[in-house]
C-alpha positions in Angstrom: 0.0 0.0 0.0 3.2 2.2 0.9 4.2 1.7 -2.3 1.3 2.5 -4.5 0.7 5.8 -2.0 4.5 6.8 -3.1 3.9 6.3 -6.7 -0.3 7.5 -7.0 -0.5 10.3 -4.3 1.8 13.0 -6.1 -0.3 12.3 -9.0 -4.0 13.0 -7.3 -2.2 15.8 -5.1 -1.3 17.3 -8.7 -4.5 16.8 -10.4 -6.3 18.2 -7.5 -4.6 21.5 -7.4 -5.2 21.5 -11.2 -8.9 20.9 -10.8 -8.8 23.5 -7.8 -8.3 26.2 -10.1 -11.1 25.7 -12.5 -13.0 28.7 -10.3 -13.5 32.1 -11.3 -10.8 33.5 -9.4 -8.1 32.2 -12.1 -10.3 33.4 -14.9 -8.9 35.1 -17.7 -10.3 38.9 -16.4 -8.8 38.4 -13.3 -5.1 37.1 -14.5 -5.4 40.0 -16.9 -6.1 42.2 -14.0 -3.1 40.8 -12.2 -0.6 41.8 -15.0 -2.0 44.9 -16.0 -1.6 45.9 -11.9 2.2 44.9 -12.8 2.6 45.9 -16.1 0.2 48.4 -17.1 2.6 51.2 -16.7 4.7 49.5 -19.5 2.2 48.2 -21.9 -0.5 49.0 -23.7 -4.4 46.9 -23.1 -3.3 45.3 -26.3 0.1 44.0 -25.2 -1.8 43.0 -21.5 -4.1 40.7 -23.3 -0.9 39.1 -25.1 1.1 38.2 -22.4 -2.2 37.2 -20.3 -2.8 34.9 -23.3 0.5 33.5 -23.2 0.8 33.3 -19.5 -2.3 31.2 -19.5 -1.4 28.7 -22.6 2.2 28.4 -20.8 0.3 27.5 -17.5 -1.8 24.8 -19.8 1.8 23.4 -20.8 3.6 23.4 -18.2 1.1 22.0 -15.5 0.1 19.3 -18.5 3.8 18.7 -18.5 4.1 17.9 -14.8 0.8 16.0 -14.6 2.2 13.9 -17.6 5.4 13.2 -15.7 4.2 12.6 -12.7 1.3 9.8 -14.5 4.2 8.4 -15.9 5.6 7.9 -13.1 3.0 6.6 -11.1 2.0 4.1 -13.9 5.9 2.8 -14.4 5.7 2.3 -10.4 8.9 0.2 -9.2 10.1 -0.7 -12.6 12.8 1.4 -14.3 13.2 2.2 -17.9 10.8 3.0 -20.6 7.5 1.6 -22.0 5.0 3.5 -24.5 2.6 1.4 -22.5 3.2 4.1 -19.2 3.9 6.8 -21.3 0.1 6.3 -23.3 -1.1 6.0 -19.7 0.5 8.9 -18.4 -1.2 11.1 -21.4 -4.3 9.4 -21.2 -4.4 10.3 -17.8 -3.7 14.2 -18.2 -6.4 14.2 -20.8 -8.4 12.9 -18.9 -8.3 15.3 -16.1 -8.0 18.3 -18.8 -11.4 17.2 -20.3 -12.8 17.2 -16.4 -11.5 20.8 -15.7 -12.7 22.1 -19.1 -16.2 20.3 -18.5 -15.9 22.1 -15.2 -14.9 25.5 -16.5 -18.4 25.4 -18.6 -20.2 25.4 -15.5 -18.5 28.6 -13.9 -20.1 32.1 -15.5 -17.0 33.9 -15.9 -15.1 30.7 -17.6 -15.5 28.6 -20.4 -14.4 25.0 -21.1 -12.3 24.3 -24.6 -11.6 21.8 -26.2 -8.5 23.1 -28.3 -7.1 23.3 -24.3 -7.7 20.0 -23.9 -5.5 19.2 -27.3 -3.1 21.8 -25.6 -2.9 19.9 -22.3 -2.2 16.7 -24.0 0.9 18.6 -25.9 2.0 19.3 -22.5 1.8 15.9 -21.2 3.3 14.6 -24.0 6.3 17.0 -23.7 7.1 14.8 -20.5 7.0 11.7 -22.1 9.0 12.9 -24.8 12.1 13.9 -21.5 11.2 10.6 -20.3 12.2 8.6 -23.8 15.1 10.9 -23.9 16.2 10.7 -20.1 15.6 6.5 -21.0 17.8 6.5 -24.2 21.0 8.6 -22.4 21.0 5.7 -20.1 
């Protein structure tokens, strides 16, 4: 049980905080609001709505990325080395929760699920299986 808790519980912790911000509190008005309170003295509303676009799409990535990773992980569990068998899980698995937190988002007023995020999630979580092929082949 130890062992599957070591392996499993990063994963849920992780897809928990991801789900946790489905709310309307990291909605796009509000991140724009945050960097136009740090860098609306230097851009124009234009150039905000840029870099909160890419802010958020590089959030998508990156926390895909980890959730990938850390599914990969979880489904290799004491074994070492590669398999396309753990990293398939580990994008199913971030797809998964991607299409539960854009379902989610359709729910909230001020958010709005989508599916090209979803597709973007995936990218992310496949970005990790791509390090973990490469991390496997250096070996």
């Amino acid at each position: 049980m130890r062992t599957v808790l070591r392996y499993w519980l990063p994963l849920l912790i992780w897809s928990a905080l991801i789900l946790s911000t489905s709310n309307d509190t990291f909605s796009s008005p509000h991140t724009g609001g945050i960097i136009s309170g740090l860098l609306g003295h230097f851009l124009t509303p234009q150039q905000i709505d840029v870099v909160n676009v890419c802010f958020r799409k590089t959030a998508h990535v990156t926390g895909y990325a980890i959730l990938g990773g850390l599914a990969f992980r979880a489904s290799r569990g004491e074994r070492r080395g590669y398999s396309s068998r753990w990293a398939i899980a580990g994008i199913a698995i971030a797809v998964l929760v991607a299409s539960i937190d854009e379902w989610h988002q359709t729910l909230i007023p001020s958010r709005g699920g989508s599916v090209a995020d979803v597709l973007l999630d995936a990218c992310g979580a496949g970005v990790a299986q791509l390090i973990a092929a490469l991390r496997n082949a250096r070996r």
